[in-house]
N, C-alpha and C positions, 0 to 999 in steps of 0.2 A: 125430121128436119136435117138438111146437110149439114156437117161436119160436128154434130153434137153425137156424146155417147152414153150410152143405156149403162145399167147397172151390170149386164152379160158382159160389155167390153172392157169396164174398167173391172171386174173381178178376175178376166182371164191372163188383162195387162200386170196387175197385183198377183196374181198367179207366176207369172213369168218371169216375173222380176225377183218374187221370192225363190223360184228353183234357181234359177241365176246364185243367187244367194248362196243358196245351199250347194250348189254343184261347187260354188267356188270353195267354197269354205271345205268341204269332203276332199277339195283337190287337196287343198295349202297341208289339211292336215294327214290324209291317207295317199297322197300320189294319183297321180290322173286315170280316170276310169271314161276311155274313149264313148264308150256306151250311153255312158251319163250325157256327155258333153254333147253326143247326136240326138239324144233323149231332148234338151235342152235348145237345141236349134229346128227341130219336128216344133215345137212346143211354142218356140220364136216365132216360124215361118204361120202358123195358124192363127197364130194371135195379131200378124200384119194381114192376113187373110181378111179376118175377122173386120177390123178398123177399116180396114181400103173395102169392104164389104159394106159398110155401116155409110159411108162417106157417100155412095156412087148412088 
């Protein structure tokens, strides 16, 4: 069905949203780790892959 999502889309959207989490929080308290943060957007960019994927 258009614009509904499976259980795969919202565990990877909860997925994403918890490394977000975590990447921020590792920032605030050890200093920015570039890697993380491109780690983080790979991570982003798949999971709007994923949904605009689910949608079409």
């Amino acid at each position: 069905m258009p614009g509904s999502t499976d259980g795969s889309t919202k565990t990877m959207g909860a997925l994403t949203v918890g490394a977000l989490v975590a990447v921020t929080a590792y920032t605030v308290a050890l200093g920015s780790n570039g890697w993380l943060w491109f780690g983080w957007v790979v991570l982003g960019l798949i999971t709007l892959a994923l949904v605009a994927s689910r949608r079409a």
